[in-house]
DOFI-750257 format. One record per residue (C-alpha): residue number from 1; x, y, z. Coordinates in pm, 1 decimal. Example, Ala and Ser with C-alpha at 12.3 -4.5 7.8 and 13.67 -1.06 7.14 Angstrom:
> 1|1230.0|-450.0|780.0
> 2|1367.0|-106.0|714.0
***
This chain:
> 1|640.1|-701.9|51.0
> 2|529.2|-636.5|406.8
> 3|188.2|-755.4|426.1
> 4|119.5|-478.9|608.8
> 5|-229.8|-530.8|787.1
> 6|-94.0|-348.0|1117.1
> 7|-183.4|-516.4|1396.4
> 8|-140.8|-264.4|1722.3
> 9|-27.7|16.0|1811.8
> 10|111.4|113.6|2200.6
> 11|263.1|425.1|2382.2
> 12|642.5|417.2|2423.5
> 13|815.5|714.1|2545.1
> 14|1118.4|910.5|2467.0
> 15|1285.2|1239.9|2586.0
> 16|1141.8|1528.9|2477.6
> 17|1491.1|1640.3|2562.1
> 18|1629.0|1492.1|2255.3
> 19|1427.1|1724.2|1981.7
> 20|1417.8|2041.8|2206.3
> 21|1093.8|2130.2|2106.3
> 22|1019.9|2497.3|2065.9
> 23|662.6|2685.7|2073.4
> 24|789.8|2946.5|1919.7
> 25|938.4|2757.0|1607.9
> 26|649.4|2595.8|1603.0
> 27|438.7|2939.7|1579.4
> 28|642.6|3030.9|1292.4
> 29|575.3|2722.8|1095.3
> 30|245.9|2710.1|1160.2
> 31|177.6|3082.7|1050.4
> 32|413.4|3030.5|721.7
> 33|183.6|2743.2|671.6
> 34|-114.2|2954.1|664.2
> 35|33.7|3206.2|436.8
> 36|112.8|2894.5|156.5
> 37|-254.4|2768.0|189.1
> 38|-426.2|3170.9|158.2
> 39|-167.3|3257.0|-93.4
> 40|-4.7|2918.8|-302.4
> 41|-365.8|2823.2|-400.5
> 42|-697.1|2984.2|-313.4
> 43|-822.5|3164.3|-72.8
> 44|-1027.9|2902.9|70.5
> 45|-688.8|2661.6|7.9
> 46|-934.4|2413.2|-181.4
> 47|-778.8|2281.5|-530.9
> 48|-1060.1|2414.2|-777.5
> 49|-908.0|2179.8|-1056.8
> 50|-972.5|1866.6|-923.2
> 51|-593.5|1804.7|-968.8
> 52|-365.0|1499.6|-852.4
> 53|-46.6|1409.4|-671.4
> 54|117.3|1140.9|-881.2
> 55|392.6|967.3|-779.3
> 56|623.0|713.1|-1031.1
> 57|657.1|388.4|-922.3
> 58|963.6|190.4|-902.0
> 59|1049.1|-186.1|-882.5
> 60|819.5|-483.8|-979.2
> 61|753.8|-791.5|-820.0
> 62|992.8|-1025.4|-944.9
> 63|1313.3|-1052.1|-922.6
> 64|1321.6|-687.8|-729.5
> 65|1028.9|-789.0|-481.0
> 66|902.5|-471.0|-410.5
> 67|706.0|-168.8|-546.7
> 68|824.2|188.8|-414.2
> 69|815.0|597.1|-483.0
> 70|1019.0|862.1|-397.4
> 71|882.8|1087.8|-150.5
> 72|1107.8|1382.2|-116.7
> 73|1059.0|1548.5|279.4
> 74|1192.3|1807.1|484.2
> 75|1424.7|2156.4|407.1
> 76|1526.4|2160.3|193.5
> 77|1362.3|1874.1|94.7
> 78|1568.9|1486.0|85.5
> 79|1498.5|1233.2|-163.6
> 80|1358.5|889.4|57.1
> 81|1227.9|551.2|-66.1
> 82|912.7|455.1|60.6
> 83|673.1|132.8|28.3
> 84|341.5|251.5|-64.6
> 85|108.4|68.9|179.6
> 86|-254.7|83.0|161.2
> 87|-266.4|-177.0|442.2
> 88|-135.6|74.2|690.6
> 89|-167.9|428.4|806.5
> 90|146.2|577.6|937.8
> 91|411.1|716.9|753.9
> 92|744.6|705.6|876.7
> 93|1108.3|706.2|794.6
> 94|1397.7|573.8|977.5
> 95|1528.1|866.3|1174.7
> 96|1831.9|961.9|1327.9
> 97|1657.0|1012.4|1652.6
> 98|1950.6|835.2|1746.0
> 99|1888.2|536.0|1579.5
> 100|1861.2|251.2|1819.4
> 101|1783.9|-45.3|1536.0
> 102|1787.0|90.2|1165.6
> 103|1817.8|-167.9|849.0
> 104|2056.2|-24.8|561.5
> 105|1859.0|184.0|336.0
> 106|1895.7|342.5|-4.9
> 107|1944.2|687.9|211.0
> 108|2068.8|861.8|491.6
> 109|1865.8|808.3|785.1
> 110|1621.4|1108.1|812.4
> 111|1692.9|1385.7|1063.1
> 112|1418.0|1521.0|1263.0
> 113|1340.2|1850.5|1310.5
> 114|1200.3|2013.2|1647.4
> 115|841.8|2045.0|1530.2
> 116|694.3|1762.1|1718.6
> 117|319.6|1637.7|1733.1
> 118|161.0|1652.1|2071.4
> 119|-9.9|1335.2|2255.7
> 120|-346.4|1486.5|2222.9
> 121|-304.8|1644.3|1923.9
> 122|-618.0|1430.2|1631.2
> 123|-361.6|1234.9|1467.6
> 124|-189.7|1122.1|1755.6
> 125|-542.2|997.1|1921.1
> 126|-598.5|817.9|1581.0
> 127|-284.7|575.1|1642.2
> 128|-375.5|505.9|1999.8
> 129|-698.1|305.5|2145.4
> 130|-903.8|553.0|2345.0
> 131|-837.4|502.4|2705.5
> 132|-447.9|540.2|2649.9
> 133|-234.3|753.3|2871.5
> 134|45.5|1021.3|2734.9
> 135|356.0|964.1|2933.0
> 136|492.5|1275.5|2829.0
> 137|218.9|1532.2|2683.1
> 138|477.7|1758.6|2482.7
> 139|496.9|1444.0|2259.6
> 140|361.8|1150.0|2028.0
> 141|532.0|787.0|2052.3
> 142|384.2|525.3|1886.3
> 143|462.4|177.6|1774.9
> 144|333.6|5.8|1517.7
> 145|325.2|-372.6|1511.2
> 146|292.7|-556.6|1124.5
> 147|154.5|-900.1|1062.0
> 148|494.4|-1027.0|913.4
> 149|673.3|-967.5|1264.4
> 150|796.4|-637.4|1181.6
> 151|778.7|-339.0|1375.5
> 152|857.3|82.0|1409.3
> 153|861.3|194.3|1697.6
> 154|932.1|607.4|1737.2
> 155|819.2|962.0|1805.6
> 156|551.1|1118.4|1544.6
> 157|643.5|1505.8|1431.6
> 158|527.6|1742.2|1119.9
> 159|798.1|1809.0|872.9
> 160|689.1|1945.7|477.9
> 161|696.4|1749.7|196.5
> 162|702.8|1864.0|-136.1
> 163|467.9|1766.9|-382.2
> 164|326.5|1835.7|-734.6
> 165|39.1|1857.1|-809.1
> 166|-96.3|1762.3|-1221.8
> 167|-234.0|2104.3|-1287.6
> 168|157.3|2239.5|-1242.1
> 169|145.2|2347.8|-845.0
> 170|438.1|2243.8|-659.0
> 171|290.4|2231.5|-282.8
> 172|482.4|2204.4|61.4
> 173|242.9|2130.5|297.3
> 174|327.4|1980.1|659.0
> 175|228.7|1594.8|718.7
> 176|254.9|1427.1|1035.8
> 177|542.7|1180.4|991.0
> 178|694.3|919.7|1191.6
> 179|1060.3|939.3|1307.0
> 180|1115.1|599.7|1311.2
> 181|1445.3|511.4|1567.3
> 182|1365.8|185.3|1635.9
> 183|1331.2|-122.8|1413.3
> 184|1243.9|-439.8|1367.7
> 185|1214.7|-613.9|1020.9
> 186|958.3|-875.7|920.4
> 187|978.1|-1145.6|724.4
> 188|902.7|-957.1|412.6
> 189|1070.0|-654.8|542.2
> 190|1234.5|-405.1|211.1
> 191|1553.5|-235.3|215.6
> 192|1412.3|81.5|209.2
> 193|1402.0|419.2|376.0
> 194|992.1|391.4|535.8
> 195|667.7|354.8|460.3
> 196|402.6|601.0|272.3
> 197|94.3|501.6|489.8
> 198|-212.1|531.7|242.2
> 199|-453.4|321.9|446.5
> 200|-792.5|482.0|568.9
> 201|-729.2|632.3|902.8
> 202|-700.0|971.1|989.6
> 203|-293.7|946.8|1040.2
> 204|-293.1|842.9|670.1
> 205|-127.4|1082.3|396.6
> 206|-438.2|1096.7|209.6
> 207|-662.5|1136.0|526.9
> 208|-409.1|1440.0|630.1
> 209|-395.8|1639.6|283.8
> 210|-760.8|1603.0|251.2
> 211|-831.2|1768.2|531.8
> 212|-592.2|2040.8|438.4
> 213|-838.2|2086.8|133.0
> 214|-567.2|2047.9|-112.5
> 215|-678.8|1676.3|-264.5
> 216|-1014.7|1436.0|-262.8
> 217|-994.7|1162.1|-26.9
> 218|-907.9|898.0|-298.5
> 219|-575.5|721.2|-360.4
> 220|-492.9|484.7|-660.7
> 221|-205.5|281.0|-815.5
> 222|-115.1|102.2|-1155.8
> 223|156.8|-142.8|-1087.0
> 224|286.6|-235.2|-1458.5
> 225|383.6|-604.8|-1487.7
> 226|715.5|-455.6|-1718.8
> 227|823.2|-261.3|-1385.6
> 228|676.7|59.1|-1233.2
> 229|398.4|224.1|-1297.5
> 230|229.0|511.7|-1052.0
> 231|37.2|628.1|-813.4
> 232|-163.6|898.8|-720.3
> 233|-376.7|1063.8|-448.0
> 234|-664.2|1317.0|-606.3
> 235|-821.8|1120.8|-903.3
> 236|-1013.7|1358.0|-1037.0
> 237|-785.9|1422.9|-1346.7
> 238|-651.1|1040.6|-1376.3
> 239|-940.1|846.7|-1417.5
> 240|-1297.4|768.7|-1634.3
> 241|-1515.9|691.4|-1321.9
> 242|-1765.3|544.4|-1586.4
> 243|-1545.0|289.5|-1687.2
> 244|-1477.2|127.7|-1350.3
> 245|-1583.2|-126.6|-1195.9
> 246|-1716.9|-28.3|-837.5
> 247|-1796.3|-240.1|-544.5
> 248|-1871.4|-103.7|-219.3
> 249|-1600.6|-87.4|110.6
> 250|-1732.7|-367.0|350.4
> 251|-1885.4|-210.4|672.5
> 252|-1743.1|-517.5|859.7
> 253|-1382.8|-433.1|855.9
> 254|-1341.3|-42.1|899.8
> 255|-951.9|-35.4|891.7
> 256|-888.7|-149.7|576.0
> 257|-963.3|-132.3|182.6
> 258|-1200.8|-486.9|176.3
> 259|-1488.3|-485.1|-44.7
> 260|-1610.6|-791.4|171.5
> 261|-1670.6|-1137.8|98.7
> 262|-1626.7|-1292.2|-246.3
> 263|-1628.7|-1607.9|-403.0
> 264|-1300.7|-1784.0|-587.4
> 265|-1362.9|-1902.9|-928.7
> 266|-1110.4|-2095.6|-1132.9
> 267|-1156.1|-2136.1|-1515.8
> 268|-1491.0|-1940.7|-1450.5
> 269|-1671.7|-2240.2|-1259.8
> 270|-1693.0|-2164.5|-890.9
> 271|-1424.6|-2370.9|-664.5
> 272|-1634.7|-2399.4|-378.0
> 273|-1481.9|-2087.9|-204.8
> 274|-1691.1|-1875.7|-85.1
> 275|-1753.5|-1533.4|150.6
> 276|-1408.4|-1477.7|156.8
> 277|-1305.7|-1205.1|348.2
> 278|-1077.4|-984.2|52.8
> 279|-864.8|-679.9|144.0
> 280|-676.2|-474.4|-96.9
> 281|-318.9|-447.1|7.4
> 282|-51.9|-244.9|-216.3
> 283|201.0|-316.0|98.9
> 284|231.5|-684.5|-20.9
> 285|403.3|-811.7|-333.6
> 286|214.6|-1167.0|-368.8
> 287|-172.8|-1254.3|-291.0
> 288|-266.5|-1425.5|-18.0
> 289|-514.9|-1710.8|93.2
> 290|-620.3|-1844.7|484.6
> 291|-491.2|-2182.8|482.7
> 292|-836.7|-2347.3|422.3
> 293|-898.6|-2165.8|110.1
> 294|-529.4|-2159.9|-13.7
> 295|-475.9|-2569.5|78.9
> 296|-787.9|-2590.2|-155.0
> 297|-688.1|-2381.0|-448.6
> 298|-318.1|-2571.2|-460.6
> 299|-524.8|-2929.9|-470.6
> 300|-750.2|-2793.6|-756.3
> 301|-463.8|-2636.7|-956.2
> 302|-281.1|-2997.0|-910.8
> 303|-621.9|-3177.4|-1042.0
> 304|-649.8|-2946.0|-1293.8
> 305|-288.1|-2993.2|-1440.2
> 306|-250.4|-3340.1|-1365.6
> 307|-141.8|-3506.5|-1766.4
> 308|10.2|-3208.7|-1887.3
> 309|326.0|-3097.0|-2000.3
> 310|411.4|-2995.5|-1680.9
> 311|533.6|-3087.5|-1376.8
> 312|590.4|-2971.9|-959.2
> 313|918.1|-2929.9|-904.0
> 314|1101.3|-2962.2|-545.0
> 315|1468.5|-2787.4|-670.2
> 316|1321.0|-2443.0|-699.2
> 317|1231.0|-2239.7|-384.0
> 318|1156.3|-1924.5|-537.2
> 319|842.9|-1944.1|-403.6
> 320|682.3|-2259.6|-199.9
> 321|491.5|-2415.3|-528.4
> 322|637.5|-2384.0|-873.5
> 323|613.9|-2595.3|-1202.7
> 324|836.7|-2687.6|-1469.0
> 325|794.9|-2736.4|-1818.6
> 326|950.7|-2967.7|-2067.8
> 327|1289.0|-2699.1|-2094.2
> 328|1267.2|-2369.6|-1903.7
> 329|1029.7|-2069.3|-1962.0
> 330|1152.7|-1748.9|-2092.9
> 331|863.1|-1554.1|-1985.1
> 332|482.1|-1615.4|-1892.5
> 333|360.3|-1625.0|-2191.3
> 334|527.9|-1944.1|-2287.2
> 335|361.8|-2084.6|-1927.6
> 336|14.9|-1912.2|-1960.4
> 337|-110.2|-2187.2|-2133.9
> 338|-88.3|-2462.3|-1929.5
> 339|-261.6|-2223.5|-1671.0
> 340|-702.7|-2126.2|-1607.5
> 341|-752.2|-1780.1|-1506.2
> 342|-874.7|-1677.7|-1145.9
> 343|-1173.0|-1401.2|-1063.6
> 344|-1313.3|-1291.0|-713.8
> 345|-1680.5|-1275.6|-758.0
> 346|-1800.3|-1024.4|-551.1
> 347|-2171.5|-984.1|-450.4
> 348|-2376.4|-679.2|-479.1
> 349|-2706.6|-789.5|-402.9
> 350|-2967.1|-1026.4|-502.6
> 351|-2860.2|-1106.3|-860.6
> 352|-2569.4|-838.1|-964.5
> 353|-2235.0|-941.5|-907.4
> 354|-1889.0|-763.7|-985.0
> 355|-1584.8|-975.7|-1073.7
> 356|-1203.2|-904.3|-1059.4
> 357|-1010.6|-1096.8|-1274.5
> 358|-704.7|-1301.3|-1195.2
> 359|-512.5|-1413.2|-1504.3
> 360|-212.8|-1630.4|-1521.6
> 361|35.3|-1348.5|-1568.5
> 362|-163.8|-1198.3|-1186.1
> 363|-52.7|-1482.5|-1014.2
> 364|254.1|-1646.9|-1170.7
> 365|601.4|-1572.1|-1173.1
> 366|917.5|-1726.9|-1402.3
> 367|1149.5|-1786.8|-1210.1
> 368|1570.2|-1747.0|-1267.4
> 369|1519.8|-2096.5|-1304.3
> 370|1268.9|-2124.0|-1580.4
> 371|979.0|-2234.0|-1366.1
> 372|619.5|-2106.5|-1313.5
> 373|639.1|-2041.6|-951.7
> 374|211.8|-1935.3|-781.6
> 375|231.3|-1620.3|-613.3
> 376|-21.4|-1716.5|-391.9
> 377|69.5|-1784.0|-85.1
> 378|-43.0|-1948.4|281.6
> 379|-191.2|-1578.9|437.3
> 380|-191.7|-1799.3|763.7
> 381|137.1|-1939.0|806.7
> 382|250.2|-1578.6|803.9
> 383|34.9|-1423.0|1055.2
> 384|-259.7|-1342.0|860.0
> 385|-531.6|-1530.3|1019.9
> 386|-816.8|-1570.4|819.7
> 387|-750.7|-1280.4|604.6
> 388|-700.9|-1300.0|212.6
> 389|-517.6|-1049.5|42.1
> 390|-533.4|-904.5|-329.1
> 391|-94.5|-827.9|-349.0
> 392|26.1|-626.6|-602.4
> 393|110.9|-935.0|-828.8
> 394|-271.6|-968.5|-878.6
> 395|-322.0|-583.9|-951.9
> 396|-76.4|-572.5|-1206.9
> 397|-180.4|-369.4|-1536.6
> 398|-506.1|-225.3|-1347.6
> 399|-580.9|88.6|-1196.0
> 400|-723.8|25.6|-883.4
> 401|-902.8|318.4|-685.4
> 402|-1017.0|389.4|-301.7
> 403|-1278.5|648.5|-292.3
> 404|-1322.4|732.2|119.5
> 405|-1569.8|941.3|10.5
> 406|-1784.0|705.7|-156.0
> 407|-1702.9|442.4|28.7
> 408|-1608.7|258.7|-314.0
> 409|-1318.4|58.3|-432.9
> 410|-1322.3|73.8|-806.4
> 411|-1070.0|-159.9|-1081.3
> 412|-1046.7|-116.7|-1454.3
> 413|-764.8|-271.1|-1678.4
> 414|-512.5|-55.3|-1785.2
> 415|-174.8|48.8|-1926.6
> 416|24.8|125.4|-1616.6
> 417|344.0|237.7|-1764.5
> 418|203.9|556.7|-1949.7
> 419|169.2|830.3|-1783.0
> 420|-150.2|940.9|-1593.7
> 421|-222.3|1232.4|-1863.3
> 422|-296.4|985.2|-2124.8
> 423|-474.9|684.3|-1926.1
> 424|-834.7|792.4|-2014.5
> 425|-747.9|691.7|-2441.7
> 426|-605.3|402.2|-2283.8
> 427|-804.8|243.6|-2004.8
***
C-alpha cells in the first residue's frame, strides 16, 4: 500500500551525458514504431474489436499487503513487478541510471536505454506546473512526491512494452516510463520493482495508449478477496455496462478517480457522515477516513458492539483497532457476525442516489492472531488531509471501472478470480 495521492512534482536535473542520447536512434525507433501501428493492426492503428489489455493480479491484502502485475518492458522485453496505482500517473521502475537510493526488489534494477523524452515534449509538460523551467532541454527529470513520505525522483524516457491484447494481438508499443535512480520509501512503501501509473493524467499508461489509438480510455480491476484477481485497460470486451452501477467523476477534484461527496451509512441508517470527499485508490491496500469522520466511525462501531461476544484487544498491532472473540477466528466468516455492513451513499441529484457497499469481509481482516483487525484507517495521521479513500480491501470481489471518456466510475459485484472471458455469466 502506498496511498498514492501524489502530491508534487519538481524539475531535478541529471547529465544527459549519462544516456548518450542519439537522434538518430531515436529516428529509427520512431519510424519502426510507425511501421507496427500501419502494419500490426490497421491502417488507421485503431483496435476495431474493442479489445483489452488484461493483466493478472498478484498478492492480496493480508498477510502479503499488496496487490501487483507483471509488466514485462524493454528488448527484449524483462519481467518487472509493479503496484497498480490509480492514485498516480507516472510509471516508473527503479533504474540503473546509476542507482543513487534503490530498495531491494523482486528484479534487477531496470537499464535504460538512450531513447530519452525531451523537457517540452506533452508528457513531460503534464508532470510539471506550467511556468517551470527545463534545465537541460535534451531531457525530462521529474520527481514525484507521495502522501506516505515516499518519493522517485529520476529522468523520464520511452522504452516498449509488450502487451496482449484479448482478441490475440501481442502489441509493443513505446510508453513514456520513468527511470527511477533515486528513492525514497514511504511508510507503506512495497518491495517491488515500480509503479504502473493508471491515474487520469496525460503521463498515465492508459492516457498514453489511448492516444496511440490502440485501447479506450478506461481502466478496471477485480481484486479477489482469495488472492489476485486482474486488471485491465480497454473494457469493451470485459464488462456488461448495463449492469453497473455508474456515478459521475466529481468536477471538484480533476486529478483523481472521486465520484465526490457521499454519505457513510452503518447497518443502513445514516451515521451522521456526510459530503465526504471519496477517491478511488487501487495504490492503497486499506480504506481510509479524515480523522473527524474516522474518530466517529471507531466510537459508533464501539457503541454498536458494546455486550457482545467480543472484545478490543491491546496485544495485537496488526492494525491500530482489532477485536477478539471468545477463542480465535479462523477466517471472517466466523467474525462477520458480530459485524453491520458499511455503504457510501452517493448523490445523484434531487432524489436518486447510488450506493457502494461495504461488507464486513471489505473492511476486516483476521489476523495471525485470530483477531478481527478494521482496515480502516486514520487518512490524516498519514498525510492525507481531509481525503477519504476507497483501498483495495473495500473493492474486493467487485469490478470497479474508470471511464475518462464518460467521465463515469462504474462498480458491480463480481467473481474476481475467473478470468475476464467469462465475467459477463458471472457478474
Amino acid at each position: 500500500m502506498r496511498e498514492r495521492i501524489t502530491m508534487m512534482v519538481v524539475v531535478v536535473t541529471l547529465l544527459v551525458a549519462q544516456f548518450g542520447s542519439s537522434s538518430a536512434s531515436r529516428n529509427l525507433q520512431q519510424g519502426w514504431w510507425k511501421t507496427f501501428l500501419l502494419g500490426g493492426t490497421t491502417s488507421s492503428g485503431v483496435n476495431p474489436a474493442g479489445s483489452s489489455v488484461v493483466f493478472p493480479l498478484y498478492g492480496n491484502v493480508y498477510p502479503i499487503g499488496f496487490y501487483y502485475v507483471q509488466a514485462n518492458v524493454g528488448q527484449p522485453p524483462r519481467p518487472y513487478f509493479l503496484d497498480p496505482d490509480t492514485g498516480s500517473d507516472l510509471t516508473w521502475l527503479q533504474c540503473d541510471a546509476p542507482c543513487v537510493r534503490c530498495t531491494e526488489g523482486p528484479h534487477p534494477l531496470y537499464r535504460p536505454n538512450n531513447d530519452l523524452v525531451t523537457c517540452r515534449d506533452s508528457i513531460c509538460e503534464s508532470l510539471h506546473s506550467p511556468d517551470y523551467e527545463c534545465d537541460n532541454p535534451r531531457q525530462c527529470d521529474y520527481e514525484v512526491d507521495y502522501a506516505d513520505g515516499g518519493s522517485s525522483l529520476g529522468v523520464l524516457l520511452t522504452d516498449s512494452m509488450a502487451l496482449n491484447l484479448t482478441n490475440g494481438l501481442l502489441l509493443n508499443p513505446r510508453l513514456g516510463i520513468g527511470c527511477g535512480y533515486d528513492q525514497i520509501p514511504g511508510v507503506s512503501s512495497h518491495p517491488l520493482d515500480g509503479v504502473l501509473g493508471l491515474g487520469r493524467g496525460k503521463s498515465s499508461i492508459v492516457s498514453q495508449l489511448h492516444s496511440q489509438g490502440l485501447v479506450r480510455n478506461v481502466i478496471g480491476h477485480c481484486f479477489s478477496s482469495r488472492g489476485g484477481g486482474f486488471l485491465f485497460i480497454g473494457g469493451d470486451d470485459v464488462y456488461d455496462s448495463s449492469r453497473v452501477v455508474w456515478e459521475p467523476m466529481s468536477h471538484l477534484d480533476q486529478k483523481h478517480y472521486s465520484a465526490g461527496g457521499a454519505e457513510l451509512l452503518l447497518g443502513g441508517k445514516s451515521t451522521g457522515l456526510r459530503n465526504l470527499m471519496v477517491i478511488f485508490d487501487s495504490g492503497s491496500s486499506y480504506s481510509y477516513l479524515n480523522s473527524q469522520a474516522y474518530q466517529s466511525l471507531i466510537s459508533l462501531m464501539r457503541k454498536d458492539l458494546n455486550g457482545k461476544a467480543i472484545k478490543e484487544t491491546r496485544d495485537d498491532r496488526t492494525l491500530p483497532v482489532c477485536w477478539r472473540g471468545k477463542k480465535p477466528f479462523k477466517t471472517i466468516r466466523d467474525a462477520r457476525k458480530f459485524f453491520k455492513p458499511l455503504a457510501l451513499s452517493f448523490s445523484r441529484g434531487w432524489r436518486s442516489r447510488s450506493t457502494f457497499e461495504i461488507n464486513p469481509e471489505s473492511y476486516l481482516i483476521i489476523s495471525s492472531k485470530g483477531n478481527a483487525c478494521l482496515g480502516i484507517l486514520n487518512g490524516t495521521e498519514v498525510g492525507l488531509q481531509n481525503y477519504n479513500l476507497i483501498g483495495d480491501i473495500s473493492m474486493q470481489d467487485k469490478m470497479v471501472i474508470y471511464d475518462n471518456e464518460k467521465q463515469m466510475i462504474g462498480w458491480v459485484n463480481s467473481s474476481c478470480d475467473r478470468s475476464p472471458n467469462s465475467h459477463f455469466a458471472s457478474m
